[in-house]
Legacy VTK file of the C-alpha trace (Angstrom):
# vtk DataFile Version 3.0
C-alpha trace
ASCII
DATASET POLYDATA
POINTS 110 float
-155.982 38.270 110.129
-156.321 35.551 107.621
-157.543 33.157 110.371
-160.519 35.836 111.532
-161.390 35.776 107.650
-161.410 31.454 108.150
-163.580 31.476 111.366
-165.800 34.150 110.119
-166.699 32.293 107.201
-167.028 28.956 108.604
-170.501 27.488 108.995
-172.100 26.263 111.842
-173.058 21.881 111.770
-174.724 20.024 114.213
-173.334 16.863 115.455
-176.826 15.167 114.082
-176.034 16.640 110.553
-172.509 15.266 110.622
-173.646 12.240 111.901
-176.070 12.072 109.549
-174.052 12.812 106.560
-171.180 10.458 107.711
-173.822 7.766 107.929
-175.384 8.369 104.725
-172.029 8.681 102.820
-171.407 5.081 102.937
-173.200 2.672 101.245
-175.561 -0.125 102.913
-173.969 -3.626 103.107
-175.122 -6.637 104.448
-174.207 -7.585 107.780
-172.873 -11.073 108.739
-175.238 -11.688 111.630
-173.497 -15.473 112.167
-170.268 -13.632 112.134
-171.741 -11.214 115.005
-173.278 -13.859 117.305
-170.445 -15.277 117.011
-168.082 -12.444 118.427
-170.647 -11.384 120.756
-170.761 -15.213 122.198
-167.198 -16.186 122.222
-165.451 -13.346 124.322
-162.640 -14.247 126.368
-163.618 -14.733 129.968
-163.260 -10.974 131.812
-164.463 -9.217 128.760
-167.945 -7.349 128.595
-168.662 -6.247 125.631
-166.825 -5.989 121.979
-164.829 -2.976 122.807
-162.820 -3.973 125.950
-158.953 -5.623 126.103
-158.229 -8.540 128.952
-154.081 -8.066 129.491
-152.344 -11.069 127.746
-149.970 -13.283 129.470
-146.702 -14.306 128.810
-148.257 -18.232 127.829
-150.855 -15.867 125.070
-147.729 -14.043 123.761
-145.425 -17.112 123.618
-148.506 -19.273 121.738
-149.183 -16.198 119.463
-145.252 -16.106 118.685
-145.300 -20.214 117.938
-148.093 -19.434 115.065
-145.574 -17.059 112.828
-145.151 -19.218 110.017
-143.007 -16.700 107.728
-139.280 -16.149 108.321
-139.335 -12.766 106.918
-138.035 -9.234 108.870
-141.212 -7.425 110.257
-141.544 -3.949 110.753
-138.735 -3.377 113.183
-136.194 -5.392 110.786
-135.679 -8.561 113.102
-135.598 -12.191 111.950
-138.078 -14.113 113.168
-134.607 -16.460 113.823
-133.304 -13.649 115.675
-136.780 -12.852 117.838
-136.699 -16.763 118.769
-133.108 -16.474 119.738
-133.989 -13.174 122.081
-137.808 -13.994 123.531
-136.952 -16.091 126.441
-134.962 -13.080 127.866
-137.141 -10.692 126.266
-141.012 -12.106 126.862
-141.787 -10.303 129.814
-140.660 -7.004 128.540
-142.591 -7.730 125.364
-145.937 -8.782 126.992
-146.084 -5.688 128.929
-145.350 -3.440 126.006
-148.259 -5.313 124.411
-150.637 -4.893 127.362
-149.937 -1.215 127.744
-150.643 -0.752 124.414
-153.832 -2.562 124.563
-154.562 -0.235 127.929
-153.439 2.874 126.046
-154.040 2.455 122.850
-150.778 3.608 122.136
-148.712 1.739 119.373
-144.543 1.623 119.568
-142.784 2.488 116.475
-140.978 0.188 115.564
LINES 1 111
110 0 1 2 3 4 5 6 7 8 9 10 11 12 13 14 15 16 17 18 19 20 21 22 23 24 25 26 27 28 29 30 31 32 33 34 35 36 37 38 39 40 41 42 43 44 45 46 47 48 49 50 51 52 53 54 55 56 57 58 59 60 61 62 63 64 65 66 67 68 69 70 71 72 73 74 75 76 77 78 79 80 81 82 83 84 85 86 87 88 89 90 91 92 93 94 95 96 97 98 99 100 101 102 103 104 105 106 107 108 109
């Protein structure tokens, strides 16, 4: 019964008054039109527009990996000594789990 009281009581929004609130509740900033050009002209090949994933290769993942710089545990508490020990036997496993989660947009826990 106490849900019939809820819906009853509830108002009725249009999507243009949401949007228009939403919009509105933020406040203006200035937009880095340099920064946009140059996102919009430097996509990686196969992409069309600023929303859209390319699947990485095993090369992208292993160059990414080379750029860690800090030793510390991540998320899932393994070395960075340990992950370099493991990603030769690991690095195809770990580029697909990447590239479904750029295709789902589904993130592991770690």
């Amino acid at each position: 019964m106490l849900w019939m009281q809820y819906v009853e009581k509830r108002t009725s929004i249009s999507v243009e008054a949401l949007n228009s609130h939403y919009i509105n509740s933020v406040p203006d900033t200035d937009i880095d039109l340099g920064l946009l050009d140059h996102c919009q002209f430097n996509l990686k090949p196969g992409i069309e527009g600023l929303c859209e994933f390319v699947e990485v290769n095993e090369t992208e993942v292993l160059e990414v990996f080379g750029t860690i710089a800090s030793s510390a545990a991540g998320n899932d508490n393994l070395s960075q000594k340990l992950w370099t020990l493991v990603m030769p036997h690991c690095l195809e496993h770990l580029t697909h789990i990447i590239n479904c989660s750029l295709t789902t947009g589904v993130v592991p826990k770690a």
